[in-house]
C-alpha positions in Angstrom: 198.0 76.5 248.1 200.2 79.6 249.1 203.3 78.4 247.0 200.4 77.9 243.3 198.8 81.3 244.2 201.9 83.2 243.9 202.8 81.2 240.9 199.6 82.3 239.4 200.3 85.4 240.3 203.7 86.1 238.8 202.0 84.2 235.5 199.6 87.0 235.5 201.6 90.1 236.3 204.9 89.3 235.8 207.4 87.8 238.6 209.0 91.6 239.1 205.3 92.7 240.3 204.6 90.3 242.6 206.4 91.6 246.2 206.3 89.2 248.8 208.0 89.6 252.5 210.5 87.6 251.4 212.4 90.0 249.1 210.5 93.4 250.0 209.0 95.3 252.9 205.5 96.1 252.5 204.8 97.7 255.2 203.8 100.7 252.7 201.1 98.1 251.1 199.9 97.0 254.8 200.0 99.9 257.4 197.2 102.3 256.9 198.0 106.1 256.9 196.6 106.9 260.6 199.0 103.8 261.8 195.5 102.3 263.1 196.6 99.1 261.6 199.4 96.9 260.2 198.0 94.1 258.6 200.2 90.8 257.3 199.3 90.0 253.6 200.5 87.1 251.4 202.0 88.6 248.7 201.1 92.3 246.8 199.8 92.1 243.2 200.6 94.9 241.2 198.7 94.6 237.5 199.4 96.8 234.8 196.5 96.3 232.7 193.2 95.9 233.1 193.7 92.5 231.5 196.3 91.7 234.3 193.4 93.6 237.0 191.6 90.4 235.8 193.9 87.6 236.1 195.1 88.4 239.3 191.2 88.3 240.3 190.6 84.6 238.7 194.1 83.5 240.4 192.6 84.2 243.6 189.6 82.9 243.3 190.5 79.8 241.7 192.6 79.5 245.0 190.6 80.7 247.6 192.2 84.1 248.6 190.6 87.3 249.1 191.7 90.2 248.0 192.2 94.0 249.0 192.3 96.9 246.2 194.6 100.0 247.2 194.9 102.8 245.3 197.5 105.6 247.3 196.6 104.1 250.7 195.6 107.1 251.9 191.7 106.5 253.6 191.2 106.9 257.0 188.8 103.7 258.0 191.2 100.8 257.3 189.6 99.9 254.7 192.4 99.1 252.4 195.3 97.3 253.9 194.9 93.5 254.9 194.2 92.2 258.1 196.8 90.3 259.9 196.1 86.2 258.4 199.1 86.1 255.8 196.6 85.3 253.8 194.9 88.3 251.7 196.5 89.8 248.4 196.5 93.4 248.3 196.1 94.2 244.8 197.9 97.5 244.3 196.7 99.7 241.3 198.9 102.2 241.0 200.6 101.2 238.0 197.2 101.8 236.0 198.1 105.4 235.5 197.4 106.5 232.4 195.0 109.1 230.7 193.1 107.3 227.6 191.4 110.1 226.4 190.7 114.0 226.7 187.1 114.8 224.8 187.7 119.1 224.9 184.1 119.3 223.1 182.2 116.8 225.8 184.0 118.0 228.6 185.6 114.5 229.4 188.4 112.7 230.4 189.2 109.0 230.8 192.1 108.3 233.4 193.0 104.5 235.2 192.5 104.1 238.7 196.1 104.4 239.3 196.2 108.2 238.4 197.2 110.3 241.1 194.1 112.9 242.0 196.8 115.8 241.0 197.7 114.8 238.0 194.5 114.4 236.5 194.1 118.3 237.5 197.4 118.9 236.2 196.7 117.3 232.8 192.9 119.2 232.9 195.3 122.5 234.0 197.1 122.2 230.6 194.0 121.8 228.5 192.5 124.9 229.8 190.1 123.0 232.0 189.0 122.0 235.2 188.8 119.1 237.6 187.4 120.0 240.3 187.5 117.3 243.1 190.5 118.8 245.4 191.7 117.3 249.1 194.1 117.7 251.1 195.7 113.9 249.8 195.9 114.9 246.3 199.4 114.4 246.0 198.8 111.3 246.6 195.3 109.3 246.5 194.4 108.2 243.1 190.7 108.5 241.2 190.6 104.6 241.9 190.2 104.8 245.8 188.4 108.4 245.5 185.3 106.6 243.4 185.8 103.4 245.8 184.8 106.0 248.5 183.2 108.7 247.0 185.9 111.0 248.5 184.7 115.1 248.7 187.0 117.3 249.5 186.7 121.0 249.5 184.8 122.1 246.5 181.5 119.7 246.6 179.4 123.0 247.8 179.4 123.4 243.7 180.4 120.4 242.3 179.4 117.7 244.6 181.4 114.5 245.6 183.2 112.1 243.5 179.9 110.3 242.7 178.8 113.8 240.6 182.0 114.1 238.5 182.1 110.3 237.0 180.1 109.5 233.8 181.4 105.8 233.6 183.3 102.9 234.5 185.8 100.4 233.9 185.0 97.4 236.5 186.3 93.8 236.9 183.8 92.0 238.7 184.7 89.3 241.6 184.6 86.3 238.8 187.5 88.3 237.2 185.4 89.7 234.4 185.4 93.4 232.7 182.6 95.7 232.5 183.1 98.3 230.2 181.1 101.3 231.3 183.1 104.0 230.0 180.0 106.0 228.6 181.1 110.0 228.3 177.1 110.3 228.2 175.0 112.6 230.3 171.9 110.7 229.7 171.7 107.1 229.1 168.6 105.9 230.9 169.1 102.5 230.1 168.3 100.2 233.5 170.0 99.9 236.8 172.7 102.6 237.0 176.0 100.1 237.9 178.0 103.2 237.8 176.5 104.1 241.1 176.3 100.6 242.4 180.2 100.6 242.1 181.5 104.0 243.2 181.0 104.7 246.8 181.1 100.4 247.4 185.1 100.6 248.8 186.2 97.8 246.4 183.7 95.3 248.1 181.6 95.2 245.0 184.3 94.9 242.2 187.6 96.6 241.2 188.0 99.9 239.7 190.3 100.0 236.9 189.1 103.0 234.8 186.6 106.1 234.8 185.3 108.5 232.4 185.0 111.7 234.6 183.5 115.0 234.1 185.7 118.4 233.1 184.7 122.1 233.5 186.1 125.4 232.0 188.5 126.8 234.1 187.2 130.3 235.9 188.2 133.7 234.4 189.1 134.9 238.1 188.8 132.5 241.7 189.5 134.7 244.7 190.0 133.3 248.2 189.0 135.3 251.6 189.2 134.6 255.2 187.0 135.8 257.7 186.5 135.8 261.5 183.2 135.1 262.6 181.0 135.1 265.9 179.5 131.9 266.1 179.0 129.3 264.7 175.6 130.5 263.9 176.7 133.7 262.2 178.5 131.1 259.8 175.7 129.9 259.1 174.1 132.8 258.4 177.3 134.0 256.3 176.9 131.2 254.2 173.0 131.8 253.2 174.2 135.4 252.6 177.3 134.2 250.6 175.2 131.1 248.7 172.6 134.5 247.6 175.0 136.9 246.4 177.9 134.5 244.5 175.3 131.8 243.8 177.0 129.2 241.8 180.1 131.1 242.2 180.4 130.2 245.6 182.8 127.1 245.2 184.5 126.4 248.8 182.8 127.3 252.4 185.4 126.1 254.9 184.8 126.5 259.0 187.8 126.3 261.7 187.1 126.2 265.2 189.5 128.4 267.6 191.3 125.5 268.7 191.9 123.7 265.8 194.0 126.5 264.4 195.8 127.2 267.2 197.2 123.7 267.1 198.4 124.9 263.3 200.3 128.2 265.1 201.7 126.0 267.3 203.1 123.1 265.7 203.4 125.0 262.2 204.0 129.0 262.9 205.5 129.3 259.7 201.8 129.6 258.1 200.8 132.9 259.7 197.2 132.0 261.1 195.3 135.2 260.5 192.9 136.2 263.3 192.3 133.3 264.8 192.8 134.5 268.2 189.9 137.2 267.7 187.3 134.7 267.2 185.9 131.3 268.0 185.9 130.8 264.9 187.3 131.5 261.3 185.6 131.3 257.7 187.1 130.5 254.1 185.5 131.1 251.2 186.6 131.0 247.5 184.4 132.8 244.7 185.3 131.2 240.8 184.1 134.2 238.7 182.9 133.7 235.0 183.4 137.4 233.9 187.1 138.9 235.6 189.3 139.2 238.6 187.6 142.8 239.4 184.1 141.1 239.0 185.1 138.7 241.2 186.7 141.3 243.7 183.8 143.8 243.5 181.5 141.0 244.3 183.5 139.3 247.3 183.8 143.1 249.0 180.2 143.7 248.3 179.6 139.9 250.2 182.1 141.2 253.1 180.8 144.5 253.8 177.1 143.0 253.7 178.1 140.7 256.4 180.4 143.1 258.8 177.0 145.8 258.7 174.9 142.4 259.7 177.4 141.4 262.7 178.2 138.1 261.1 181.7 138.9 260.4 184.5 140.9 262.7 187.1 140.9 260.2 188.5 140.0 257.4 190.7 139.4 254.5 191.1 138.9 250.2 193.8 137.5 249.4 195.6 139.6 246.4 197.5 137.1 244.8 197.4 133.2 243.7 200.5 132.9 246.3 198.5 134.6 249.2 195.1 132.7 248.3 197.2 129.0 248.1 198.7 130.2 251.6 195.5 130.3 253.1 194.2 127.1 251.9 197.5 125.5 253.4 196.8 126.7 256.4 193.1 124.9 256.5 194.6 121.6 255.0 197.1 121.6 257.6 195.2 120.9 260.5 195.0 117.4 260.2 198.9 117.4 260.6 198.9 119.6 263.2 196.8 117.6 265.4 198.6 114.8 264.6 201.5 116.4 266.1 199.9 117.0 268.9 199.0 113.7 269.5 196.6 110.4 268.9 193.2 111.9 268.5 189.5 110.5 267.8 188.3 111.6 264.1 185.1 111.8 263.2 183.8 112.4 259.9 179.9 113.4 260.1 177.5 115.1 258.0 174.4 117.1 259.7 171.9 119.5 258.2 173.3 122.6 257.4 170.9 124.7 259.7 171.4 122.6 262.5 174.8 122.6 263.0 175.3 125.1 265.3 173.1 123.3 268.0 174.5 119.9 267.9 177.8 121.1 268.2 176.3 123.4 271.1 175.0 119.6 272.7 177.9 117.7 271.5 180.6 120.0 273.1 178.7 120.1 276.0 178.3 116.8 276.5 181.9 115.5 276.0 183.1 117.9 278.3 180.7 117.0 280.6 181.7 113.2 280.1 185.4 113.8 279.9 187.0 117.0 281.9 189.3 119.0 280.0 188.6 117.4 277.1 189.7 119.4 273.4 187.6 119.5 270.2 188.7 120.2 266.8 185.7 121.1 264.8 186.7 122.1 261.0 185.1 120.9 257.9 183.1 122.0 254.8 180.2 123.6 256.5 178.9 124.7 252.8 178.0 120.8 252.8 177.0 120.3 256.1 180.2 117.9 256.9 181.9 118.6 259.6 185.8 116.7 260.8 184.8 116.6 264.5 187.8 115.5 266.1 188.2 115.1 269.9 191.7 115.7 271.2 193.2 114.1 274.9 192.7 116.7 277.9 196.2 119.2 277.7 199.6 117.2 279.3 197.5 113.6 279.0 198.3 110.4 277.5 196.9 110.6 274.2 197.7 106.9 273.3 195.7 106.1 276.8 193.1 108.5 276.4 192.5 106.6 272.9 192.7 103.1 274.0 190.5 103.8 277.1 188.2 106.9 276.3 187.1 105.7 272.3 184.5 103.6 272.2 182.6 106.0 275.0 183.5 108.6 272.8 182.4 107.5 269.5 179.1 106.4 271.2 178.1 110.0 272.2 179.3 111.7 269.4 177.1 108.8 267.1 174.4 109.2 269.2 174.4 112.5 268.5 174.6 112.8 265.6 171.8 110.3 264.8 169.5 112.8 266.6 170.3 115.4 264.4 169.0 113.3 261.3 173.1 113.1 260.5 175.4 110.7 259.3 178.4 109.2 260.8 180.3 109.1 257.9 180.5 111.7 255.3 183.2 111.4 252.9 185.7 109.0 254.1 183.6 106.1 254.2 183.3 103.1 256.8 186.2 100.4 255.8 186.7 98.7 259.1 186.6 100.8 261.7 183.1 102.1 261.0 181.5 98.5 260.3 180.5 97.8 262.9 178.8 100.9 263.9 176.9 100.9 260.7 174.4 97.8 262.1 173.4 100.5 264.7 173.1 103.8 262.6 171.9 102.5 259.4 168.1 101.7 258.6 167.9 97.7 259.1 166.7 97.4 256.2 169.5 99.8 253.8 171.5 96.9 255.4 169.5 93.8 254.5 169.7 95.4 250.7 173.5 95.9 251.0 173.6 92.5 252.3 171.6 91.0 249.7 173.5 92.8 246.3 176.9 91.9 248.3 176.1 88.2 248.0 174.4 88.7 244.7 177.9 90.1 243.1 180.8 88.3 245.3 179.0 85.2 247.1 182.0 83.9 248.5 183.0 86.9 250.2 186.4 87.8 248.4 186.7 91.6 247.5 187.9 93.2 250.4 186.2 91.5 252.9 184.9 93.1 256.3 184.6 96.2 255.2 180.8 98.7 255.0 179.1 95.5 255.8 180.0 93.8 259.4 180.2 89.8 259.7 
């Protein structure tokens, strides 16, 4: 069966785009970007068409295999590389990378799922336009996998997720057909919205291939500033303050615990870490301003004073150039690296009401040190959205890859439970793939599941698109 597949396969993309282990090393195509997994796959499919999208999809299910979309490989749930049977196809998009179309007047683009996340702000840059959706993997995700997951990123506080920037879609189905869904409409009330059944569904619904997605004019002025803050409360309460005086001008609300930027000082003290060792924690904000740079300045001072006169901020600075303000945002993208310098850690991706973060990480803290002696948190995240990256580190001089393999599932358990008393979610913006699946049947109302369940087998009845992933077996 193995030997016609790939012959199938190398019919329907071409022999020099089908890489087996025989005469390449995938281990790019089957190691996810933590290193949580390595997976075996049969062969990898690499289409440059939609068309070809869609013969590789008949070839495997004529034959029996499942397959695995990737875009850049970069999600964080193993939810894109293939387990370990030999027997799964990874279907790589990355050579659908081209942008179709630019509509200037209907503020629209259409890119393939291969287009890298920068490049599609590159090629909005030079039209005097903006795509919002920015993360710290923008180099190298691709608008495929951030719709497959309805990544966020940093500037959902005023544009929302990935979900809120795409108008349409280009899908092929599990029976290898296209959907053409590429509407650049704002209103088309017309039945069941598929765009929404498909983005957010982590290619267990149907592939990918293309998306109309939503542009904005670019800013007159966006000013970045960096502020020390209290508590976690008064960041809170800087944010309600900041949300009334910039309104929709407010466009990133960033929060970094103590800790988590030392680990940037230590491991990168290159970046200059501004006041992080005069309070438990530091703000970031960014203000996009319609009217000028001074507008924008006047306005941000006006927001700073405000808050220094209300005790909800000790310090702070604007930066006064684009290099200064892109310094600053380093530093916060950094400290996933930096804690993965310092060693294996626990991540958790959560979303909790905006006014109740401070107490449940008041409880959760508490309680984890309580359970686990010593133990170090890294709590950053886009409190303007209420997600938070609450990361749990190995106690100082331990064995992180120990402390993982022994202290996980306990830890996951309190932090989930948790968070589920809080009215949160245990997944934000990266997903579930794998490693959340299970965990879904316990946090997710029993019958959200059943429904999930019940379109799953609807759309792919023999289980083939990326299989195992959202929805446990």
């Amino acid at each position: 069966m193995n030997k016609d597949l790939l012959s199938a396969l190398r019919e329907a993309v071409g022999a020099a785009h089908v890489l087996t282990r025989d005469t390449h090393d995938l281990a790019a195509y089957e190691r996810d970007w933590r290193q949580r997994a390595h997976g075996r796959s049969l062969a990898v499919a690499r289409p440059g068409s939609t068309a070809e999208v869609a013969a590789v999809v008949r070839a495997c299910a004529a034959h029996g295999a499942s397959l695995v979309p990737q875009g850049g490989n970069t999600g964080l749930v193993v939810g894109s590389v293939p387990d370990d049977s030999g027997q799964q196809v990874v279907l790589s998009l990355q050579r659908l990378n081209a942008v179709r179309a630019i509509d200037r007047a209907n503020l629209t683009m259409t890119v393939e799922a291969g287009c890298v996340l920068q490049a599609v702000q590159q090629v909005a840059e030079a039209e005097g336009l903006l795509f919002p959706l920015s993360l710290a993997a923008e180099g190298s995700c691709t608008i495929g996998g951030n719709l497959a997951t309805n990544a966020g990123g940093t500037q959902v506080l005023r544009y929302g997720n990935a979900r809120d920037l795409c108008l349409g879609l280009e899908v092929v189905t599990p029976e290898g057909e296209v959907w053409n869904g590429l509407t650049g409409l704002r209103k088309d009330n017309t039945g069941y919205d598929l765009r929404d059944l498909f983005v957010g569904s982590e290619g267990t619904l149907g592939v990918i291939t293309a998306a109309t997605l939503k542009l904005y004019p670019q800013p007159a002025a966006t000013l970045t500033a960096w502020a020390a803050v209290p508590t976690l409360q008064a960041a809170v309460d800087l944010l309600g303050l900041s949300q009334r005086r910039l309104a929709a001008g407010l466009t990133g609300f960033e929060v970094m615990g103590q800790f988590a930027l030392s680990l940037v000082d230590r491991h990168m003290p290159q970046l200059r870490v501004p006041l992080w060792q005069e309070s438990p924690y530091c703000v970031l904000l960014e203000n996009s301003d319609s009217e000028s740079e001074d507008h924008a300045r006047a306005q941000f001072e006006g927001l700073l004073e405000a808050a220094i006169e209300q005790g909800l901020v000790s310090d702070a600075v604007v930066a006064e150039s684009i290099a200064q303000a892109h310094a600053l945002w380093h530093i916060r993208e950094s400290i996933p690296l930096a804690q993965a310098q310092e060693g294996l850690n626990i991540k958790h991706d959560i979303s909790i009401p905006v006014s109740r973060i401070p107490a449940f990480c008041d409880e959760a803290d508490a309680l984890l040190q309580r359970e686990i002696p010593g133990v170090r948190l890294v709590n950053f995240g886009h409190l303007g959205d209420g997600n938070l990256h609450y990361n749990v580190q190995a106690p100082a001089g331990g064995d992180a890859k120990k402390f993982l393999q022994m202290e996980e599932t306990r830890v996951n358990q309190l932090v989930f439970d948790t968070v589920a008393r809080y009215d949160g979610s245990i997944s934000a913006e990266h997903g579930v793939g794998s490693l959340k699946a299970e965990h879904l049947t316990h946090f997710k109302d029993p019958v959200a599941l059943a429904l999930m369940r019940r379109i799953k087998r609807a759309l792919d009845p023999d289980n083939r698109l990326n299989p195992g992933r959202i929805l446990a077996p």
